[in-house]
N, C-alpha and C positions, 0 to 999 in steps of 0.2 A: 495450453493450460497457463494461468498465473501463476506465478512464484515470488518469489522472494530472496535476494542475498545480500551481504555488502560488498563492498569498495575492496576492502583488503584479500574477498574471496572469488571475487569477481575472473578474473585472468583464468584460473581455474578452474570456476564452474563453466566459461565460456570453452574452454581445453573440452571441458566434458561432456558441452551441448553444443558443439559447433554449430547446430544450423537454430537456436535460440535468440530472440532480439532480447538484449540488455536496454533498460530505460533508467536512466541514473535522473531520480529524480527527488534532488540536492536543492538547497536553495543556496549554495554556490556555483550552482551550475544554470541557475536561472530556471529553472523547471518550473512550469506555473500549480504542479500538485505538491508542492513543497510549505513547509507551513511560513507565516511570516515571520519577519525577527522577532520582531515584538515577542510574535508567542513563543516561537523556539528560545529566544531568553529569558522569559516567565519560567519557562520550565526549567531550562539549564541551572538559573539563578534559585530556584525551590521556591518561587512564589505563589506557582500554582502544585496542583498536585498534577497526577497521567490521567485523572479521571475530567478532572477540569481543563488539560492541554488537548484531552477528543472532543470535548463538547465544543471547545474554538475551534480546532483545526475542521472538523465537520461544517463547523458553520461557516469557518472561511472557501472551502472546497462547493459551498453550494451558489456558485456563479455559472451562467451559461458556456463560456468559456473552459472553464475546469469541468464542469460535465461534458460537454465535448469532448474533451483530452482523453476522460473514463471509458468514454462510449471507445472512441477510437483506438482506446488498448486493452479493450475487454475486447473488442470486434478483433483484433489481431489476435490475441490468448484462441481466441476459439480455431485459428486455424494452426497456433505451433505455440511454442514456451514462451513467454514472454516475463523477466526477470524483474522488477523492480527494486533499484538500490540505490540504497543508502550508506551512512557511516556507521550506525549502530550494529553492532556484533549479534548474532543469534543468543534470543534470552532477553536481548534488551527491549526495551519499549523502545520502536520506531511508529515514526508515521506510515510508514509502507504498510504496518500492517491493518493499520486504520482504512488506508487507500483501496486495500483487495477486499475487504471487508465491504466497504460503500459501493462497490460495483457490482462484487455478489447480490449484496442486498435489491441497486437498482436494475441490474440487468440480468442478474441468474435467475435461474430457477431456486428455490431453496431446498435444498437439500434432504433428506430426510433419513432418520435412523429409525431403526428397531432395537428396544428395551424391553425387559420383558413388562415393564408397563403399558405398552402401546409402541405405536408412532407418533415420533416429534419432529415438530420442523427446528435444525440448529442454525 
């Protein structure tokens, strides 16, 4: 399954999942699913808003290479935990969660609930 932590929670949730890959993926750490400076400092800086930092970060992520990277830790989640982290504290706007988001989107199934309105796809 995909998840989600950060850096400071990380040691911890690995205590808790010993047999989980952790995939830090920082743009200090070189990670190619990491957003650029540029954009990570529009945002940092308030130039842009989180709604204008996913429409970049999205459209930076759609290279063959960084699809690749998706495909190959979506294809790992489906057989154990696979962690995705960053700096950002739970609560925060990270990219991480942009990241599980686009993978769902391209390689899940989409999920579906019941309301008593019907069935939705979320």
């Amino acid at each position: 399954m995909l998840k989600e932590t950060y850096l400071a929670k990380m040691k911890q949730t690995a205590k808790e999942n010993p047999d989980a890959a952790f995939i830090v993926v920082t743009r200090s750490a070189g990670h190619m699913l990491s957003p650029s400076w540029k954009l990570l400092n529009d945002y940092k800086d308030g130039r842009i808003d989180w709604a204008q930092y996913t429409e970049r970060f999205r459209r930076e992520m759609e290279c063959d290479s960084c699809i690749a990277e998706m495909k190959r830790i979506w294809d790992l989640s489906q057989t154990k935990d696979v962690y995705l982290v960053c700096f950002e504290k739970d609560g925060e706007n990270c990219h991480r969660h942009i990241l599980i988001g686009m993978m769902a989107e391209r390689f899940g199934e989409q999920d579906r609930i019941r309301t008593g309105g019907g069935t939705h796809d979320i």
